[in-house]
C-alpha positions, 0 to 999 in steps of 0.5 A: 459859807465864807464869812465876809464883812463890810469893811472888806467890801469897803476896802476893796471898793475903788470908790465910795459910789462903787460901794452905794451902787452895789448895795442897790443891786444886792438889796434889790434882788439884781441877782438872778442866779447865785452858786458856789463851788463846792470847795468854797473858793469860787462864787458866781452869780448872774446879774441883771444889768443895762446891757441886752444879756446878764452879767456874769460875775465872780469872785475867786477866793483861792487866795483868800487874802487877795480874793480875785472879782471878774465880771462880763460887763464893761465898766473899767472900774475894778472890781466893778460894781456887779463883783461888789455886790456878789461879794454883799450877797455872800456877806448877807448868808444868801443862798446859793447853789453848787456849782463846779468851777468853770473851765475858763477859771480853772485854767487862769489858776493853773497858768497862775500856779504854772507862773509861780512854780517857774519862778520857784525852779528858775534858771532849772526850769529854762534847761540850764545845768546847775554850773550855767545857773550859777555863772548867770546868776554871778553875772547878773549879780556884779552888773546889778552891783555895778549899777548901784555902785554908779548910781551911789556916785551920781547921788554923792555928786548931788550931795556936793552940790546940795553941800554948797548950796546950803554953805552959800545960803547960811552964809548969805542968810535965809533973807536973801531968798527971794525974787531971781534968788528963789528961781535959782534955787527951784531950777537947783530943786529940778536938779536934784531929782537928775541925782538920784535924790527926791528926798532931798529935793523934796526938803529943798522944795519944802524950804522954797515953799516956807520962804516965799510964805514968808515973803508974801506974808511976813508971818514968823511961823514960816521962818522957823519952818524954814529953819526947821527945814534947813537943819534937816536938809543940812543934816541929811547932807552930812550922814548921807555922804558919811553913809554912801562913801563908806558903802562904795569904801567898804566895796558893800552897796548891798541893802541894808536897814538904816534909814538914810536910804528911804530919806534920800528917796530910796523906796523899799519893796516888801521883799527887800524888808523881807531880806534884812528880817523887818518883818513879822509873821500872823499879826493882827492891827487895829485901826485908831486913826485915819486922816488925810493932809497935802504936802505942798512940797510933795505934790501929793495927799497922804492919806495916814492910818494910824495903827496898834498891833494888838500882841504888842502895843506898837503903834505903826502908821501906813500912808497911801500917796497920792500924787496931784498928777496921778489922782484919778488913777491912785485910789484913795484910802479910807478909814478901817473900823475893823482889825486887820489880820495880817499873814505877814507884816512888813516895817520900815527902818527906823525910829518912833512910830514905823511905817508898815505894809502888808499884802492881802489882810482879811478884816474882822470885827473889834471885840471888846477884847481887843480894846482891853488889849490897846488899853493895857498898852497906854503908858501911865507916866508922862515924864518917862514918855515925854522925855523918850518922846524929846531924845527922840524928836532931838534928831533932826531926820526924827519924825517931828511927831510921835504917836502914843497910847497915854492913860489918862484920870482927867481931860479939862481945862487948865484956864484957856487950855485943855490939859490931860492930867494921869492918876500921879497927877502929871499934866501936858497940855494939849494942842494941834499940831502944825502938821495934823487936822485941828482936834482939840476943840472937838473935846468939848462936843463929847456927849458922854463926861464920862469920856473925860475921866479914867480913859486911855488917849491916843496923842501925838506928842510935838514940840511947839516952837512958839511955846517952846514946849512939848504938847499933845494932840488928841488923837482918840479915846480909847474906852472899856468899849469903843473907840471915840475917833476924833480924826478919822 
């Protein structure tokens, strides 16, 4: 029979309360009838519901790493709760009967089989010869080249603008942005997004947001924040131009893995890391984080999972934007306490901790094994690490956030602050980040002292411009048994 945890359930579930009401039907016996086929792809069961008839309900694992649930009943939730709870009746061992695979599915997979080996043929299976294949592919080529070449102007003439706009205000000063001043730049924000270039609209809204801060309360942290911005915005200017003129330079605007193209707004279809090979193939993640912020420059919830791979150490996040707009039709995520097994795993350009996607995953349990893995990976000296940690950071496009597995001999406190002390004696102090959900205090609420000695951290190194400092913020520990969550 197929083995199925909960936390797969879980992650399928649109939402929470589908997960509870499935649970209710599975534990009060809902099911009135439950087979399989004898293959093992296909499950079915008949559930007793609110309508007149039962409901049929299946779940069809011919793909077993995106299963496929159908059910009769009405509700536009999906899977509903009646596929949920089939797929808790399978995670529980009940018994199930045999049966064959129904006509109606057979035919849903032979279309869906059909559809994939057209798309595999192509052209030769329209009834053009090999010299018509070619010629229509050569010219949907040079008029999807020619598109990009348009567009790739269209945004360096945003860039001009954006260029200007940031010469006036540094030569104005920051102070001048405020009242009709403030409105002028938002109606230049709106602009942007008719060039091409969401990132920078979105730094530039990000900046509107830290000034009028600024105004209303005259705090200093919303001036350098609005610094912060700035230099990020100037920067993204200056290499993106350099970028996008050498592109139409060099006749070459082809995809590539530098960074500038997500930065400018650009957004990466897993094919396309496919192409320029940033992929990797049978990986197995492990959740150690999870939290959810909003950037009020967005307009979205990120909810951010933070993850080890489990061959190497490499610490990757994924995010799941969710536009204000939009909530009601963009799930949200939620947290894993499972390992992830990825068939193919695809990263994001770039530096420090990558972005990562996947599609179709299966989740298993942690073993004690794997957490010795995430162990062996943590870093045993802080100054090797805080000092890649700032070359890192020093670029203004970085992520101002770098994520680690740190070793640790002490977590205490050094007078009023907590600091992690390693087995050579080196010290950071601890601190929350601006851009993460406060954790520290949660150190003194530990249950066990144990936690506090000999353990292995997961932390986000910042810079704390107050301070004028490198800190780190405890992110989880990592024991010879579990991980102790204290975002999650």
């Amino acid at each position: 029979m197929r083995e199925i945890t909960e936390q797969q359930i879980v992650a399928m579930a649109p939402n929470q309360s589908a997960v509870a009401n499935a649970k209710k039907i599975s534990q009060k016996g809902g099911f009135v009838r439950l087979e399989c086929s004898a293959d093992d792809t296909f499950y079915l069961g008949e559930c007793t519901g609110s309508g007149k008839n039962n409901y049929i309900t299946s779940v069809d694992f011919l793909d077993a790493a995106s299963p496929v649930c159908r059910c009769s009943c009405p509700s536009r939730q999906f899977p509903c709760k009646h596929g949920l709870a089939l797929l808790f009746e399978i995670s529980a061992k009940k018994s199930f009967g045999v049966c064959e695979i129904p006509e109606d599915i057979q035919k849903k997979r032979d279309k869906k089989q059909a559809r994939a080996e057209k798309a595999e043929a192509g052209d030769s299976a329209n009834g053009l010869t090999e010299e018509e294949a070619a010629k229509k592919k050569a010219a949907s080529a040079k008029s999807a080249k020619a598109a990009k070449v348009k567009k790739i102007k269209k945004q360096l003439e945003g860039l001009e603008l954006a260029e200007k706009l940031v010469t006036d205000l540094i030569k104005a000063g920051l102070g001048t942005m405020g009242g009709t001043t403030l409105k002028t730049y938002e109606q230049l924000s709106k602009q942007l997004g008719d060039y091409y270039l969401p990132g920078p609209q979105r730094l530039l809204n990000g900046l509107i947001l830290e000034i009028a801060a600024f105004q209303k309360d005259e705090k200093e942290e919303h001036y350098e924040a609005a610094i912060d911005v700035l230099e990020k915005f100037w920067t993204l200017i200056k290499k993106s131009k350099v970028y996008l003129t050498e592109k139409i330079e060099n006749d070459n605007v082809s995809q590539d893995d530098n960074e500038l193209y997500e930065e400018l707004g650009g957004i990466w279809k897993l094919t396309e890391l496919e192409e320029i090979g940033s992929c990797a193939q049978k990986v197995s993640l492990v959740q150690l984080a999870f939290w959810v912020n909003y950037d009020a420059a967005r307009k979205e919830y990120i909810d951010t999972g933070c993850w080890a791979d489990l061959a190497t150490g490499k610490i990757s996040m994924t995010y799941n934007y969710r536009p204000v707009k939009a909530l009601k039709y963009v799930k949200q995520e939620d947290t894993i306490f499972g390992v992830a097994e990825l068939p193919m795993a695809f990263y994001y350009p770039g530096q420090g901790n990558q972005r990562v996607r996947w599609d179709g995953s299966s989740i298993r349990s942690v073993e004690e094994k794997d957490i010795a893995a995430v162990r062996g990976f943590a870093v045993t000296s802080l100054a090797a690490e805080t000092k890649a940690v700032k070359n890192m950071i020093k670029n203004a496009l970085a992520d101002p956030v770098h994520i680690s597995l740190v070793s640790y001999e002490l977590l205490g406190t050094n007078g009023e602050h907590y600091v992690l002390k390693n087995a050579a004696g080196e010290t950071i102090q601890l601190g929350d980040c601006p851009y993460l959900e406060a954790s520290v205090d949660r150190i003194g609420l530990l249950p066990d002292g144990k936690l506090l000695e000999n353990q292995v951290l997961l932390g986000a190194f910042y810079y704390d411009s107050e301070d004028r400092r490198l800190k780190l913020q405890p992110l989880s520990i990592v024991t010879e048994k579990e991980i102790v969550r204290l975002l999650y």
